[in-house]
C-alpha positions as a LaTeX table, in Angstrom:
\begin{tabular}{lrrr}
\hline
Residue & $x$ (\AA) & $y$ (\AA) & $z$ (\AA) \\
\hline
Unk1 & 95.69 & 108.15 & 114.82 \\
Unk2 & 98.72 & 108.24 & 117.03 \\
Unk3 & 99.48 & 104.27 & 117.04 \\
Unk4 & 99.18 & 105.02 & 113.12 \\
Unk5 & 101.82 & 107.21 & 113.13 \\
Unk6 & 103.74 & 105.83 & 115.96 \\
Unk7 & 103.75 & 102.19 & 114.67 \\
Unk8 & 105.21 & 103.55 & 111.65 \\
Unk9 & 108.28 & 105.69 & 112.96 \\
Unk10 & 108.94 & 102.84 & 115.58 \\
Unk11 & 109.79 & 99.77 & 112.97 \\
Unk12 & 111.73 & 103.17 & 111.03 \\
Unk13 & 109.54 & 101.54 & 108.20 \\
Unk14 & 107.87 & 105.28 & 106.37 \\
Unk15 & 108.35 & 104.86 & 103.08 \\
Unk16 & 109.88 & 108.22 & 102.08 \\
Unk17 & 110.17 & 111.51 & 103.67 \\
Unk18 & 107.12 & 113.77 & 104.26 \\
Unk19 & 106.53 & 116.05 & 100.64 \\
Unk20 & 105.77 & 119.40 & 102.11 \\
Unk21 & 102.58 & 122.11 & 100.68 \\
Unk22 & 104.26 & 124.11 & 97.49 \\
Unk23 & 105.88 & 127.40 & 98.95 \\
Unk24 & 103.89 & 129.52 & 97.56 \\
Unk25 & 101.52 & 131.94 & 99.64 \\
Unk26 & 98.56 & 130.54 & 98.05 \\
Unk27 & 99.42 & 127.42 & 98.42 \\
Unk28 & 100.21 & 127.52 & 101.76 \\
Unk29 & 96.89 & 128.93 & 102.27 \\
Unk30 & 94.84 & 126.14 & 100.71 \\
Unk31 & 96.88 & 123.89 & 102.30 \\
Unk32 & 95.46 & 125.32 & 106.08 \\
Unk33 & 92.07 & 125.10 & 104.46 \\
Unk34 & 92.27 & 121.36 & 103.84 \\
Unk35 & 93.70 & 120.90 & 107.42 \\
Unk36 & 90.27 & 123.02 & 109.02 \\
Unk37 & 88.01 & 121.46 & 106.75 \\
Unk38 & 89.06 & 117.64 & 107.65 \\
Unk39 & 88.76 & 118.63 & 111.10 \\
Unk40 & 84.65 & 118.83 & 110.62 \\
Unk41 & 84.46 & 114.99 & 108.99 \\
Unk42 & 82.74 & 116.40 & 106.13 \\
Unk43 & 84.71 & 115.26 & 103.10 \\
Unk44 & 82.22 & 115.74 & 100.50 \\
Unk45 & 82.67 & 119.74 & 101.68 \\
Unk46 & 86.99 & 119.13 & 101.92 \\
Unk47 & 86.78 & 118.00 & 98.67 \\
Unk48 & 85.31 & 121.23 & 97.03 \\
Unk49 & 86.86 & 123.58 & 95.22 \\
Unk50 & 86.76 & 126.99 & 97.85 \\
Unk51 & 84.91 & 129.90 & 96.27 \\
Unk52 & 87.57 & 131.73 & 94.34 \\
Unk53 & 90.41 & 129.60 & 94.53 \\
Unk54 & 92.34 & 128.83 & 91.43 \\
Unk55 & 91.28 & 125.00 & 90.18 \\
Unk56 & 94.87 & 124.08 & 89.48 \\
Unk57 & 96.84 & 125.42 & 92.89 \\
Unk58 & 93.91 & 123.11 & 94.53 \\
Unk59 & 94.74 & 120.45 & 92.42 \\
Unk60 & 98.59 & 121.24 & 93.28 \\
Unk61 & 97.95 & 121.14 & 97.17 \\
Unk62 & 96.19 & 118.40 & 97.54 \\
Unk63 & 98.15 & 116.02 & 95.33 \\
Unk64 & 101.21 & 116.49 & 97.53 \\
Unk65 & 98.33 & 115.38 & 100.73 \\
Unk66 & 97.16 & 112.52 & 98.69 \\
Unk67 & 100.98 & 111.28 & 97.99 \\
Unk68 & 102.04 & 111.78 & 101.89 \\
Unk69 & 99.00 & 109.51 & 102.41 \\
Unk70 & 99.55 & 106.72 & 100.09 \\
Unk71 & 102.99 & 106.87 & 101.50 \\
Unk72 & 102.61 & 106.33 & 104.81 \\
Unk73 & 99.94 & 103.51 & 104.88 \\
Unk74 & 102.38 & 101.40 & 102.35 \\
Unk75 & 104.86 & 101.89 & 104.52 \\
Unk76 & 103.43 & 100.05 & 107.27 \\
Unk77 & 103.15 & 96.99 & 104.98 \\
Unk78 & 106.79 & 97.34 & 103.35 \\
Unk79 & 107.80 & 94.23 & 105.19 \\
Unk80 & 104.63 & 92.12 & 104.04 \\
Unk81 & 104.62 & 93.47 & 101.11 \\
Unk82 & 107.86 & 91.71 & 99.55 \\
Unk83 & 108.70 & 90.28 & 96.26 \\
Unk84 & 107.93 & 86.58 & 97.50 \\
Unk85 & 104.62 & 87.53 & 98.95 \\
Unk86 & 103.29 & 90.19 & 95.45 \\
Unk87 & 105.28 & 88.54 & 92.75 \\
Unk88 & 103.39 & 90.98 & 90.85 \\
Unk89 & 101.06 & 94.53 & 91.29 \\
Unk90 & 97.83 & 93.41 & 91.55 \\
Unk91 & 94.06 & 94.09 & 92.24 \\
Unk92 & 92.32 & 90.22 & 92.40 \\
Unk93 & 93.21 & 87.84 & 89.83 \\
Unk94 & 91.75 & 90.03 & 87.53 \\
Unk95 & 93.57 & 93.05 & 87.51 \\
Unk96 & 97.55 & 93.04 & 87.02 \\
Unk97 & 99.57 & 95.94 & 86.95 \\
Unk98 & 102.75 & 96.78 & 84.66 \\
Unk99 & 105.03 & 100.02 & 84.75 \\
Unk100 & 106.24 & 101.88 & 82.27 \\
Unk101 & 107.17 & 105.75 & 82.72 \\
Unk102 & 107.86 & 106.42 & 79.12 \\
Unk103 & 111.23 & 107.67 & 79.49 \\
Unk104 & 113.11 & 105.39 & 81.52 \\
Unk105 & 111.20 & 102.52 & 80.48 \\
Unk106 & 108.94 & 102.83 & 77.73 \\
Unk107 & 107.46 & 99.45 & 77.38 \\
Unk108 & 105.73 & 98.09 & 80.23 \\
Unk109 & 107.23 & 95.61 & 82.66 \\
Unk110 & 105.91 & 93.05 & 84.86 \\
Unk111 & 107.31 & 93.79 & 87.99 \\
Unk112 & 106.90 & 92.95 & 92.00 \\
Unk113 & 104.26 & 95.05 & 94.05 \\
Unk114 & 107.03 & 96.96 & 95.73 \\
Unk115 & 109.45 & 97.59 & 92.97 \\
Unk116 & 106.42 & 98.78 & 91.36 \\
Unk117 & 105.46 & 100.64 & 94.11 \\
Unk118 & 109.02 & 102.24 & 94.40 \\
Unk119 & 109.12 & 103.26 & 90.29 \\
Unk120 & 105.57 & 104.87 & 91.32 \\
Unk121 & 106.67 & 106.92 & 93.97 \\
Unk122 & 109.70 & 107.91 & 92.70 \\
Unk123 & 108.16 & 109.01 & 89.35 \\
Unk124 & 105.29 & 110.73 & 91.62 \\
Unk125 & 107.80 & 112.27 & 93.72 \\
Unk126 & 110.16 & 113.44 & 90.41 \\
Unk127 & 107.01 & 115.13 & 89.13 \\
Unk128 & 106.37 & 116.79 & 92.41 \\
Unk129 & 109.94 & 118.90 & 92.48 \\
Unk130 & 110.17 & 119.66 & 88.51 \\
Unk131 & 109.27 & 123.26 & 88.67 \\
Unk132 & 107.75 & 123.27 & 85.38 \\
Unk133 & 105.00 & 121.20 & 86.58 \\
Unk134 & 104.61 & 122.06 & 90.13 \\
Unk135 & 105.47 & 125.57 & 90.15 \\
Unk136 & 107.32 & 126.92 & 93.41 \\
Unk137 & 106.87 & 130.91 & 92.34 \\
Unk138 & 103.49 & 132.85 & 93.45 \\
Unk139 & 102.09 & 133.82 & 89.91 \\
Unk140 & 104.09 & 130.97 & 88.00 \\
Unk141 & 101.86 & 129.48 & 85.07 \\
Unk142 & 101.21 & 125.68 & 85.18 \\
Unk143 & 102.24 & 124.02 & 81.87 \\
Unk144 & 99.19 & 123.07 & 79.46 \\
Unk145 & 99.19 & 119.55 & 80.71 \\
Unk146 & 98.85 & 119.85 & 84.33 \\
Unk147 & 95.73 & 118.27 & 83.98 \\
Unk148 & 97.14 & 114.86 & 82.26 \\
Unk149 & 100.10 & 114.48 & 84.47 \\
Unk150 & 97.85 & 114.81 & 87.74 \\
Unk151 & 95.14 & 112.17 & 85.86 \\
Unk152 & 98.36 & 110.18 & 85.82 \\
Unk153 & 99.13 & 110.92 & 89.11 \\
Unk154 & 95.76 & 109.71 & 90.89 \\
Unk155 & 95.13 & 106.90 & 88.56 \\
Unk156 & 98.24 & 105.21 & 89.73 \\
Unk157 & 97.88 & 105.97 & 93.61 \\
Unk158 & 94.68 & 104.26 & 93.08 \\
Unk159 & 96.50 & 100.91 & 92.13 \\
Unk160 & 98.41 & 101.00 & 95.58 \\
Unk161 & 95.21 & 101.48 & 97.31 \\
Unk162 & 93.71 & 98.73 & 95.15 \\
Unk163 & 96.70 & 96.54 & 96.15 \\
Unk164 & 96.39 & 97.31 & 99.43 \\
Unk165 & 92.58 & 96.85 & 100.28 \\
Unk166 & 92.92 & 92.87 & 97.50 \\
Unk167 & 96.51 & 91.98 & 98.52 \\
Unk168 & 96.91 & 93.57 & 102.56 \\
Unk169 & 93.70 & 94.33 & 104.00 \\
Unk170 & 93.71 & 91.57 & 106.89 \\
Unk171 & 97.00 & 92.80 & 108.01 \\
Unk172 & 95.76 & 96.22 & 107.90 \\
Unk173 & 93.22 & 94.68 & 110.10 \\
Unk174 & 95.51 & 93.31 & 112.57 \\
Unk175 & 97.44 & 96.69 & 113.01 \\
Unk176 & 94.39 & 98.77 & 113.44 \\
Unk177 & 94.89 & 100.60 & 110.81 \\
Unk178 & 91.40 & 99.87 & 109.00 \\
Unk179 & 89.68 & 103.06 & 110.23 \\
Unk180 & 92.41 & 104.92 & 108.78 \\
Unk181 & 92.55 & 103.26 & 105.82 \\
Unk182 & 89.17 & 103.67 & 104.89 \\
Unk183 & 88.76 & 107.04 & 105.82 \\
Unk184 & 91.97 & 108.08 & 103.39 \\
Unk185 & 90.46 & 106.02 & 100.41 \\
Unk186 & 87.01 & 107.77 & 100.82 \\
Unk187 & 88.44 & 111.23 & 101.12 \\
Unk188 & 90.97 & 110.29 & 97.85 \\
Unk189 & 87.70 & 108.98 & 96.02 \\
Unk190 & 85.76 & 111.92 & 96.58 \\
Unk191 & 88.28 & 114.26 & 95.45 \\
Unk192 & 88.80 & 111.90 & 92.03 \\
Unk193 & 85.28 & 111.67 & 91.36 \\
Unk194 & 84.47 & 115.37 & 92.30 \\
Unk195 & 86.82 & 117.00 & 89.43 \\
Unk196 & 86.81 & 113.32 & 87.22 \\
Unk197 & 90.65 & 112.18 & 87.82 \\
Unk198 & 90.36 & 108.98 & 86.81 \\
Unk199 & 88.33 & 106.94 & 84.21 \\
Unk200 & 85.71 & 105.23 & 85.61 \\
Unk201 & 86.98 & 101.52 & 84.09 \\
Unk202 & 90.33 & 102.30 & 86.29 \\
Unk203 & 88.29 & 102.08 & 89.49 \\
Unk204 & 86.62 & 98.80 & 88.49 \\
Unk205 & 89.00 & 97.01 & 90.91 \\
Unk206 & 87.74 & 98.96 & 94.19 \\
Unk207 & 84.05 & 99.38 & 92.44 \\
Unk208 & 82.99 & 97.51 & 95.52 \\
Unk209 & 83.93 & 99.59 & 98.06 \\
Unk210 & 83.36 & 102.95 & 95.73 \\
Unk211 & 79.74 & 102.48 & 95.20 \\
Unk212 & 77.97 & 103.02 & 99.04 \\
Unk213 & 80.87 & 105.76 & 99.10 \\
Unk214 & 78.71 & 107.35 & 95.80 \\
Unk215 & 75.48 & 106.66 & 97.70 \\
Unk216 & 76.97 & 108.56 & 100.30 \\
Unk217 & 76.98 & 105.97 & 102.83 \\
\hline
\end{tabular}
């Protein structure tokens, strides 16, 4: 874990600046619950919704984790992950990746893995501080579709895990970083599959890797 994270701030390659737990009480709370609950290497029972909690603060708190994590492992691979080397976001050859946002650009473009990446995480990270969505006040209502803007959320982080794993994984390999890797995608397919984030076809890419992580292996 530490030549993770000190590989990282030595090349002064992380990808964006930490996202911090929503500052609410409650979510400050669940936020020390996730941290406990990693600690035991159970991630089936991290995953779970804890008795009582609200479904959506959960959802809140650990989207912010998820992002953090997707950041930080891409940013070890910004400088192999260029526009020469990913001409385009992909999975395989079968699976190619276009962005639209549906504001800024409605129609999707073809675009390099790390432009794409970049629109991702800034649109991720835009989401994240509008106050409508991600509520900062204890008691604050989240808007009616919470729900579809965190599908949205998790079914793109998947694609930059699904780049990573088709496009980076021997590198990841040769930084040590596979342990970590893996152990990051399991915990973020758990928690899709466990309250249905994404559609099933999306995961076709990884389907692979996801299966024996269903089987519980």
């Amino acid at each position: 874990m530490q030549s993770f994270f000190g590989r990282s701030s030595r090349n002064q390659r992380t990808f964006r600046p930490k996202k911090s737990a929503p500052a609410r009480d409650k979510g400050m709370k669940l936020k020390r619950h996730i941290d406990a609950t990693l600690g035991s290497g159970n991630l089936r029972e991290v995953v779970r919704l804890p008795v009582g909690e609200d479904l959506s603060e959960w959802l809140a708190v650990n989207t912010v984790d998820f992002f953090n994590q997707v950041s930080l492992l891409y940013g070890t691979l910004m400088e192999f992950c260029t526009p020469a080397t990913c001409p385009t976001m992909s999975a395989g050859p079968k699976y190619e990746y276009r962005w639209a946002d549906g504001v800024k650009i409605r129609r999707p473009i073809e675009v390099s893995a790390p432009k794409y990446v970049e629109y991702l995480m800034d649109w991720i990270e835009s989401q994240l501080d509008e106050e409508s969505i991600f509520p900062q006040k204890l008691g604050a209502p989240f808007p009616p579709n919470f729900r579809d803007v965190i599908n949205t959320i998790f079914k793109r982080l998947f694609r930059v895990y699904a780049h990573i794993y088709h496009s980076h994984f021997q590198k990841i390999i040769s930084l040590e970083e596979e342990a970590h890797l893996n152990t990051c995608f399991k915990h973020f397919v758990l928690f899709t599959l466990e309250f249905q984030l994404i559609d099933r076809s999306e995961l076709a890419p990884l389907s692979e890797l996801i299966e024996p992580i269903l089987r519980g292996h």
